[in-house]
C-alpha positions as CSV (number, residue, x, y, z in Angstrom):
1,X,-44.5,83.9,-10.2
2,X,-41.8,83.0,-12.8
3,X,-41.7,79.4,-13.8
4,X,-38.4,77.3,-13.2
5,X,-36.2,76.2,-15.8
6,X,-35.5,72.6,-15.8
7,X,-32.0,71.7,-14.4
8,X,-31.3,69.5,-18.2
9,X,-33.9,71.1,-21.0
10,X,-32.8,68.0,-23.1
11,X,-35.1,65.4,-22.3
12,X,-32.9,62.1,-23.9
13,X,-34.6,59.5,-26.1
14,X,-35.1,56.8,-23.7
15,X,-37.6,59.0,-22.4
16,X,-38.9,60.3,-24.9
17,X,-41.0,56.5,-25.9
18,X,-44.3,56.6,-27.3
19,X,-45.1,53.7,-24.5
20,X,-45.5,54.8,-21.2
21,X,-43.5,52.7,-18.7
22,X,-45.0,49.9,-16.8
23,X,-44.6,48.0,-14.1
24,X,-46.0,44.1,-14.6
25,X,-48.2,42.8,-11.9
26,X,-47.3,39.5,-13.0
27,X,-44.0,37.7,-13.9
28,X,-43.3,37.8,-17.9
29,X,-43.7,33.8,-19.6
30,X,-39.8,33.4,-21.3
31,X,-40.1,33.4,-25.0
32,X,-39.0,30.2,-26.3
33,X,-35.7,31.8,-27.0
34,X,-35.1,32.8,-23.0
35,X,-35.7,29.1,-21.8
36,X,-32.0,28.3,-20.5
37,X,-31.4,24.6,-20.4
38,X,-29.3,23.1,-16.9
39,X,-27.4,19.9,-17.4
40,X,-25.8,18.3,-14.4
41,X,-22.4,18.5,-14.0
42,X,-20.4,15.7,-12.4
43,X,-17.3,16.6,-10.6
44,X,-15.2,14.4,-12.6
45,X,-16.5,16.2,-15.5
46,X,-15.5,19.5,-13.7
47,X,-12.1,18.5,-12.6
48,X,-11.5,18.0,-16.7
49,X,-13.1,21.1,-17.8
50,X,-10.9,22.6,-15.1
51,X,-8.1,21.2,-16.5
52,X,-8.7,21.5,-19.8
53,X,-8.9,25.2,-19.8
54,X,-6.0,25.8,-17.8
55,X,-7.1,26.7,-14.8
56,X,-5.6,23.8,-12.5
57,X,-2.5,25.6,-11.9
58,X,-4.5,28.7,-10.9
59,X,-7.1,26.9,-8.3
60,X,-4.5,25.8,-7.1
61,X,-1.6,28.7,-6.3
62,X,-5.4,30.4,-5.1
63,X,-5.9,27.7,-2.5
64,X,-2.4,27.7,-1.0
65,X,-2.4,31.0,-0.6
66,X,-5.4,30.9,1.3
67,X,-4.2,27.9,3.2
68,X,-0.9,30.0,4.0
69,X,-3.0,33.4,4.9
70,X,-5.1,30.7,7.5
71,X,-2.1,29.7,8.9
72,X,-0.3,33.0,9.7
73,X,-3.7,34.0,11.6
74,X,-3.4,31.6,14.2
């Protein structure tokens, strides 16, 4: 019996790691630079971030739009 080639003889690097891969049986702790920190938004403090980036305008055109698409369904 002949052996097979392999389909791709180049084996890339990601492969090619000294450690073998491993699948955790337990969730990983975050590393004190992975710890995200969630501060409450109000909605008045949304409505100004809105509209301080410029987005107002664009909520908006995207909500009649869907207002008029609703409409012509009926």
């Amino acid at each position: 019996m002949s052996r097979k080639e392999p389909l791709y003889p180049h084996t890339p690097k990601s492969r090619q790691s000294k450690q073998p891969a491993v699948i955790p049986t337990e969730p990983r702790r975050p590393h004190d630079t992975e710890v995200l920190e969630f501060m409450p938004d109000s909605a008045e403090d949304l409505a100004q971030t809105i509209k301080a980036t410029g987005y107002q305008e664009r909520i908006g055109d995207a909500f009649q739009a869907a207002i008029a698409r609703a409409k012509e369904r009926r």
